[in-house]
N, C-alpha and C positions, 0 to 999 in steps of 0.2 A: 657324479659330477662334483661332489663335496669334497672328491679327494684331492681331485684339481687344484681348488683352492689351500689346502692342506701340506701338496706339493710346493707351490708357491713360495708360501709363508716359510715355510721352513729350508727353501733352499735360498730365499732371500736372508734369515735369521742367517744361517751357517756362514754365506759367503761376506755378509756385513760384518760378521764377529770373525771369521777369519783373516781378513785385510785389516781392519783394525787393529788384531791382536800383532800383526806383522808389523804394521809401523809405531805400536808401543814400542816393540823388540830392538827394530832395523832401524825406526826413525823412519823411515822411507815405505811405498809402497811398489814391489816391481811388477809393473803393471802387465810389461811382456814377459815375464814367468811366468804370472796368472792364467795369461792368454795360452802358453803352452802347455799349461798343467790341464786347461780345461778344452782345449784340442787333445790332446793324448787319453784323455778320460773317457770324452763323448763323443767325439767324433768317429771312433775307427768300430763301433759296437752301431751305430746312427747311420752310417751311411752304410756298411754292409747290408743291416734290415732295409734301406730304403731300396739297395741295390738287387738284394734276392725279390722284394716285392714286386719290384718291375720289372722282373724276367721273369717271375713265374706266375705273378696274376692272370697277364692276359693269356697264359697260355690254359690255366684253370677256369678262363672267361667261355673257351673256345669248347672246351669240354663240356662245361655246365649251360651252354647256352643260353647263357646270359652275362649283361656288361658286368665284368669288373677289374677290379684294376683302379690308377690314375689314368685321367688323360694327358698327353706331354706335358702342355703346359704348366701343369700344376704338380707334376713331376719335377721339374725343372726350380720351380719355386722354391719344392721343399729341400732341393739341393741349395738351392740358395738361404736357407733358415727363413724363409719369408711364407713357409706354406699358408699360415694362419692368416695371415691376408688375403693370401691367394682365392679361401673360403670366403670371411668375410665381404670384402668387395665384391664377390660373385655371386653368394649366397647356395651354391653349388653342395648339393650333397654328394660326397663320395661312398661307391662302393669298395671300400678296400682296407684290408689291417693296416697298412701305415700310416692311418689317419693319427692313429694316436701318438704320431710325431709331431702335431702341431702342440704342442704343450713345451717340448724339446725347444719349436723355434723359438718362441714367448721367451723362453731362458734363456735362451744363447744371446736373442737381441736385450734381453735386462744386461747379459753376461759383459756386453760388449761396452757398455755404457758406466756402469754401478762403480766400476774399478776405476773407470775414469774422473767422475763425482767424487768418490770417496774421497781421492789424492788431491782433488782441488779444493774441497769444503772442510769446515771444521765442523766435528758432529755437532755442535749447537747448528748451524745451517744443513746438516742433513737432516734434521729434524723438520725447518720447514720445507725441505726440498722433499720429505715424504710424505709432509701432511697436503702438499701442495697435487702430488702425485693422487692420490684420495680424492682431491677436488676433480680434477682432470678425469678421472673414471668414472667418478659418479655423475659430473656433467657431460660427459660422452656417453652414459647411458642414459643419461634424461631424455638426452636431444634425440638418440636413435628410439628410444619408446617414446616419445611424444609424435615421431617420423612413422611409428608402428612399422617399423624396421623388423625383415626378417631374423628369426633368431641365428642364426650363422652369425648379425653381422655386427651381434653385440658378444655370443660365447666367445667367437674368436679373435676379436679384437682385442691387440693388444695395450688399445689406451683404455678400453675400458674393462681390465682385468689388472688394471695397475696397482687396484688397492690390496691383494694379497699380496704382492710383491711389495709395496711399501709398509702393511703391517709386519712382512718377517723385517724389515730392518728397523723398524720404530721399536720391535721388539728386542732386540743386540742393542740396539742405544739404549735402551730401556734400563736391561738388565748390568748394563755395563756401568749408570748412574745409580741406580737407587742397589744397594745388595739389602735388598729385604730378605728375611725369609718365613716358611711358609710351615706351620706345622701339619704332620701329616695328616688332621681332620680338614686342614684347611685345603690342602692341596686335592682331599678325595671330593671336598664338594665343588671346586674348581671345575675339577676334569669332569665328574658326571655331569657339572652346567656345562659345560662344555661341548659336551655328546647329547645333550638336551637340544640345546642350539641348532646344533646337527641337524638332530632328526626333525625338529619344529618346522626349519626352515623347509626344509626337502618336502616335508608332508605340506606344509601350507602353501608354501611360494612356488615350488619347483614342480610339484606334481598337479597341483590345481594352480596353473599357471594363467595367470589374466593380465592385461594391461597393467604396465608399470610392474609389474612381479621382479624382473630382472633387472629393477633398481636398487634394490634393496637386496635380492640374495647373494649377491656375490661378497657383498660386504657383509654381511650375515655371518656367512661361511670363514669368512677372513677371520672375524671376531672370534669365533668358537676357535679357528685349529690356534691361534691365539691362547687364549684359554688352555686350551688340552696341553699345548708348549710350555705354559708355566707352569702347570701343575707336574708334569713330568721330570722337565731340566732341573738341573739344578742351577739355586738363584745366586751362581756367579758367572753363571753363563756355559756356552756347551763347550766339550773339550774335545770335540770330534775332532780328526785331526785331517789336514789337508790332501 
């Protein structure tokens, strides 16, 4: 599940320091390029998986006699990038590999929105619009574990999985105000805190999991691939290219 978080972070980093680096360049940000870049990218690899799973699960349900597969509805959903709700609100466990598309929806719906913020804020206000983002996930996960809300309906939500997605963009602002850098002892005890983090949190929170647990791990986890990112990138930012 740590990786989840790791995924996050870093594809919120990427896509904050790529639009940014665009309207240093162009002045401007095109926000329906982005849109096409990241259709062309995700979409035709995302819906074929989604498409072969639903013709050939239930027919592997029928053989192995037993359920598996989606059931329409939530088939449907995840055609609409909204599967991760679909769970949540239902609390519904699926038997089926394109579960691990609900991660995909979480992005597509940041995807949809982050381009549009970018172009209206100045990074001094995306700073509180991500520390704000923080707020909103960690008091959506207070309320659903004070609720003792089943776990679906805090993993897959995605207002309460928002602080990984706001730590990879605090992190491109970050790196894009202060050019620190980091000498190579520094950066080794970085990353092994880093994977420390990791592993603490997973073994304490995540596997002896109790009331309120899933307050605190997500942002936990956010923190570490944090960490691990600094210590790896280099501290003028990444130059992965779009």
């Amino acid at each position: 599940m740590a990786g989840v978080d790791l995924f996050f972070v870093l594809s919120s980093f990427l896509i904050t320091e790529l639009l940014l680096r665009e309207q240093e360049r162009t002045g401007r940000i095109d926000v329906k390029s982005f849109y096409i870049r990241r259709t062309l990218r995700i979409w035709p690899l995302y819906f074929f998986f989604l498409t072969l799973a639903t013709c050939i699960e239930p027919l592997l349900s029928l053989r192995a006699g037993e359920p598996f597969g989606m059931p329409w509805p939530f088939t449907l959903a995840f055609f609409g990038f909204v599967g991760n709700w679909a769970i949540a609100l239902t609390g519904t466990e699926l038997n089926t590999t394109a579960i691990v598309l609900w991660t995909v929806s979480i992005e597509e719906q940041f995807y949809l929105a982050w381009p549009l913020l970018i172009k209206l804020f100045k990074p001094r206000r995306l700073v509180w619009l991500s520390l704000a983002m923080i707020v909103v996930a960690l008091a959506t996960r207070a309320i659903l574990c004070w609720q003792d809300a089943d776990p679906h309906a805090i993993k897959w939500n995605t207002l309460a999985r928002l602080d990984s997605l706001a730590c990879g963009s605090l992190l491109a602002l970050a790196l894009r105000r202060w050019r620190f850098t980091l000498s190579p002892g520094s950066r080794k005890i970085l990353f092994f805190s880093g994977l420390f983090l990791f592993v603490a949190t997973y073994r304490y929170l995540a596997l002896e999991h109790f009331q309120g647990a899933d307050l605190f791990t997500y942002s936990l986890w956010a923190i570490a691939s944090a960490m691990v990112l600094v210590a790896v990138l280099r501290t003028n930012a990444a130059t992965t290219p779009d």
